[in-house]
Each structure stands twice: as structure tokens, then as C-alpha cells.
Residue, then its C-alpha position, 0 to 999 in steps of 0.5 A: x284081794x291085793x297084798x295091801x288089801x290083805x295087810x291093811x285086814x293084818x294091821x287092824x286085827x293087830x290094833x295098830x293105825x297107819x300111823x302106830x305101824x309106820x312109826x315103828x318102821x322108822x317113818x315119821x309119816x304114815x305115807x309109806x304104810x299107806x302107799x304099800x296098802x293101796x297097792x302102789x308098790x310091793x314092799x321089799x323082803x328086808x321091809x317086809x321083814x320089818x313090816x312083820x317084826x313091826x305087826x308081831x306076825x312070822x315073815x313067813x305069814x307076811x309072805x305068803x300073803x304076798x304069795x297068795x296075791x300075786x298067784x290071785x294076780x295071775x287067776x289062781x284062786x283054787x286053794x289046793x294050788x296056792x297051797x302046792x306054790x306055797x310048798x314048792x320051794x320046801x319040797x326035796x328035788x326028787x318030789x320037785x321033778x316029779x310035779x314039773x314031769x306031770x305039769x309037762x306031760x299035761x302040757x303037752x298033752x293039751x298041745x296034742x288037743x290043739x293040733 
């Protein structure tokens, strides 16, 4: 599911239409709120902040929606690997090197394989 999709599902569980979201976003049309959830483009992270402020909803949850998008974007559905992305930038340096050495020795393992 596409961010839009995913905050269209925010924005009803919220109550509010298109139009109610945008005008306490500052816009007089509902075009921007419409163009974000069909997908056209991404919002950025100070609007993403007002889209959060706008819904009551933490930035944090806004951005991790966006998070989970994008990694679905890319195939990644398993929800033990959304949640690792989603810690990562979180973790100490010493645990961050500890994951970036495994992903590598499984890298280059499977290189091995090839060979």
C-alpha cells in the first residue's frame, strides 16, 4: 500500500474529508491533500509535520507510514525487517556495526555462491 493509500485510512479514522485536512493545512482547495494520497508526490518533512499536527497524530507515526512505503516500494513486506529499518536510525553505533558486519559476511557469502 502506497503512502497515500495509508493516510487517506489515517484521515478517515480521523473523521476528517479532504477538504477539513487541507483547510487546516492552510489550503483553500482540497487539491494538495488529494494529489499526496493519490500518490503524485511525497510530502515533505515540515509538511509532513503539519499533515501530523493537522490529524492529532505523532510525526513519528506519519513517518513511519512513510518508512513502510517506501521498504514495500522496494519488496520488503516482512514485518521483522520493516521494524529493524524502522530502529535503525535509534540504535548505539556499536549495535549499527554489528548488523552492517553480518549483512556483509552474508553478502559476501552469496558472492562466494555465484562464483
Amino acid at each position: 500500500m502506497i503512502f497515500g493509500q495509508k493516510l487517506r485510512k489515517l484521515r478517515e479514522k480521523k473523521g476528517l474529508t479532504q477538504q477539513q485536512l487541507a483547510e487546516k493545512l492552510g489550503f483553500v482547495s482540497n487539491s494538495y491533500v488529494s494529489e499526496v494520497e493519490s500518490g503524485k508526490f511525497i510530502p515533505s518533512e515540515e509538511k509532513l509535520r503539519k499533515i501530523a499536527k493537522a490529524l492529532g497524530a505523532p510525526f513519528k507515526e506519519l513517518n513511519d507510514l512513510l518508512l513502510e512505503s517506501k521498504l514495500e516500494q522496494l519488496g520488503i513486506k516482512k514485518p521483522e525487517l520493516i521494524s529493524l529499518f524502522k530502529d535503525i536510525p535509534s540504535l548505539p553505533e556499536k549495535d549499527k556495526k554489528v548488523i552492517i558486519n553480518a549483512y556483509l559476511k552474508i553478502k559476501e557469502r552469496r558472492q562466494k555462491k555465484k562464483s
